[in-house]
C-alpha positions as CSV (number, residue, x, y, z in Angstrom):
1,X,0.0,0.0,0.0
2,X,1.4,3.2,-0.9
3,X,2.6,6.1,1.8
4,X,0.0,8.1,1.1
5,X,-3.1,6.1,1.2
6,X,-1.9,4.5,4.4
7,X,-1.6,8.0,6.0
8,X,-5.0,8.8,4.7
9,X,-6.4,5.5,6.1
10,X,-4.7,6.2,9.4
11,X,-6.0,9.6,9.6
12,X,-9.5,8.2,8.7
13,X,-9.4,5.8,11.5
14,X,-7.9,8.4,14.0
15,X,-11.2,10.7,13.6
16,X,-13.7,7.4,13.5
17,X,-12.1,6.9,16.9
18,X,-12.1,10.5,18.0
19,X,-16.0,11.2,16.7
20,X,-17.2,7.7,18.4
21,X,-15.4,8.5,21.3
22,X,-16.6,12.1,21.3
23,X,-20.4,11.1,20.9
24,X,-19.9,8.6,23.7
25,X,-18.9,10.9,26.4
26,X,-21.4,13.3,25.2
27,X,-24.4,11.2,26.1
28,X,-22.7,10.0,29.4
29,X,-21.4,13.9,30.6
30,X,-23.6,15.0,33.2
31,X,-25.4,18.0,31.6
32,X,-26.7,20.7,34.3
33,X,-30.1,22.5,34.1
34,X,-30.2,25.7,36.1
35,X,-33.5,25.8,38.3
36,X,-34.9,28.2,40.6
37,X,-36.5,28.1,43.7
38,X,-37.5,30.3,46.1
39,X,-36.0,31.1,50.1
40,X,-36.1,27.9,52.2
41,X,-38.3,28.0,54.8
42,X,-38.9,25.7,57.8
43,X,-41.8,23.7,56.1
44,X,-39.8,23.0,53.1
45,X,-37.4,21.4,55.5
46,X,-39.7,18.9,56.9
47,X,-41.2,18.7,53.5
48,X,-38.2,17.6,51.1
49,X,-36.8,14.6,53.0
50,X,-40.2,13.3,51.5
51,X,-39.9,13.6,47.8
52,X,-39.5,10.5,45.8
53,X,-36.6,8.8,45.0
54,X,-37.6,7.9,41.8
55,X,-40.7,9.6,39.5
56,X,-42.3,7.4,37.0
57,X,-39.2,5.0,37.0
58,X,-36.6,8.1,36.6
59,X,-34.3,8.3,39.4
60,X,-33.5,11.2,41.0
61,X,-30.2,13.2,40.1
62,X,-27.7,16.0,41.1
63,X,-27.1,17.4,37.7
64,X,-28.5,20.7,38.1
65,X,-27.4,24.1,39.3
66,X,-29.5,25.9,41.9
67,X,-29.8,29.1,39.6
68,X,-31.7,31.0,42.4
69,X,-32.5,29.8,46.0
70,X,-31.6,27.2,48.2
71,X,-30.5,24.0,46.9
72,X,-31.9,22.2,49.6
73,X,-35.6,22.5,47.9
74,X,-34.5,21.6,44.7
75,X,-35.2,18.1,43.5
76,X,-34.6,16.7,39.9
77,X,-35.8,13.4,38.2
78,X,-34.4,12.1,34.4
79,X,-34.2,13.2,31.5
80,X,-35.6,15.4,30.4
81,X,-35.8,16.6,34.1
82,X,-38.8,16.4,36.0
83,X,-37.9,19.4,38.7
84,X,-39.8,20.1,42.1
85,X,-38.9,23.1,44.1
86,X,-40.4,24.2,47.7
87,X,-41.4,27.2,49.2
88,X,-43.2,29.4,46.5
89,X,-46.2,31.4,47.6
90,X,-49.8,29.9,48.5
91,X,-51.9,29.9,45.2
92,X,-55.2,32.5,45.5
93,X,-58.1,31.7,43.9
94,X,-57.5,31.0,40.4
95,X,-59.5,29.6,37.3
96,X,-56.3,27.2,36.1
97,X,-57.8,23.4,36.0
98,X,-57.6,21.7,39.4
99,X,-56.7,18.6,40.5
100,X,-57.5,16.4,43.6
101,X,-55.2,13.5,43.8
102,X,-55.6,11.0,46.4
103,X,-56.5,13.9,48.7
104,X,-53.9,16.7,47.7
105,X,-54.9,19.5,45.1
106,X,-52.6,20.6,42.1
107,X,-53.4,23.6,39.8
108,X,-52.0,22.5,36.5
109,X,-51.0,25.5,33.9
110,X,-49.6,24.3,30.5
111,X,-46.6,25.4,29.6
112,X,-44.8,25.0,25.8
113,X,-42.6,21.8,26.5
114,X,-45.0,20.3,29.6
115,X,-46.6,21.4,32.0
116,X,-46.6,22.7,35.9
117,X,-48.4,21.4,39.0
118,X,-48.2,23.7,41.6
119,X,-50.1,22.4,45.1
120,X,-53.4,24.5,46.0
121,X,-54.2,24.9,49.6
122,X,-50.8,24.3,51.1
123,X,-48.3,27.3,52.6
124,X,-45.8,27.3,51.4
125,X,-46.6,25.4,47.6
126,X,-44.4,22.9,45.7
127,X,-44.0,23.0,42.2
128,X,-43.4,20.2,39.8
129,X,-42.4,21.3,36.2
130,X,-43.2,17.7,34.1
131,X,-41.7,18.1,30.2
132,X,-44.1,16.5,27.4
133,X,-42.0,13.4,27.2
134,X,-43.9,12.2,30.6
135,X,-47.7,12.4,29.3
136,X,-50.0,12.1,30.8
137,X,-48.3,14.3,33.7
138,X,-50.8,14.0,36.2
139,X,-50.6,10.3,36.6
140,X,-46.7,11.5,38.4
141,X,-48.9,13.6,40.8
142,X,-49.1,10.6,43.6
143,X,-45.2,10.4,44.3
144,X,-45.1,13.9,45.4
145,X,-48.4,13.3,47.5
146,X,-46.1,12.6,50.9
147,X,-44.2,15.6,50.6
148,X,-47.2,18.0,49.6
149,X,-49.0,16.9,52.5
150,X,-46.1,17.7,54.9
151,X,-46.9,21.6,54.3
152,X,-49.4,23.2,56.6
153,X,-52.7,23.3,54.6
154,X,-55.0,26.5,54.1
155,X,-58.6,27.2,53.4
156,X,-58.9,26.6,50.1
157,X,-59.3,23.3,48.0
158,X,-60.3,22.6,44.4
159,X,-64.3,23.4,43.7
């Protein structure tokens, strides 16, 4: 074979090995989402150690950056990530479809890639952001049940 064509065959084979290589460790690097979520308060504190280890067979994970607020009422499922946060203010009254699951309500408000279920009639409120590639969202509802009910409860419920 002459000089040349092995050289080119080489160098063919070197960036095979460098693309498969590169695509590799792209789907295995841990790839951050930032999240928000507001001050920590005392309820969120009894509140998180109840989340869910795993939501609709995704397991929880540490890949995200707490972009605002306390980390400590940030939780994060999969991917795409299925993110709960702690401590937002008690809903008022609202005309957003609501949801009574298994005895704790959810006001649900699409969004353009999912939707968000944010607990009604609890002070402080959770909320879960659930991307599209989890539909039908609501039936994830139940494994944050435990930790929704940990909040002190208010007045108002679903009509």
């Amino acid at each position: 074979m002459p000089r040349a064509a092995r050289r080119r065959l080489l160098v063919a084979a070197g960036l095979l090995v460098l693309g498969v290589a590169g695509g590799v460790l792209y789907a295995v690097w841990p790839r951050g989402i930032e999240v928000a979520a507001p001050t920590h308060t005392a309820a969120c504190e009894r509140a998180m150690p109840l989340m869910p280890s795993t939501v609709g067979r995704q397991p929880s994970t540490d890949a995200f950056v707490a972009d605002r607020g306390d980390r400590r009422d940030i939780r994060v499922w999969g991917d795409p990530a299925i993110v709960a946060t702690c401590g937002w203010p008690a809903l008022g009254p609202t005309s957003d479809q609501c949801l009574d699951v298994d005895g704790v309500d959810w006001v649900a408000q699409p969004l353009s890639d999912g939707v968000r279920f944010t607990t009604f009639g609890r002070d402080p409120a959770i909320e879960v952001l659930v991307p599209n590639a989890y539909a039908p969202a609501p039936l994830l509802l139940p494994a944050f049940n435990p930790a929704a009910k940990a909040l002190p409860a208010t007045n108002r419920t679903c009509s």
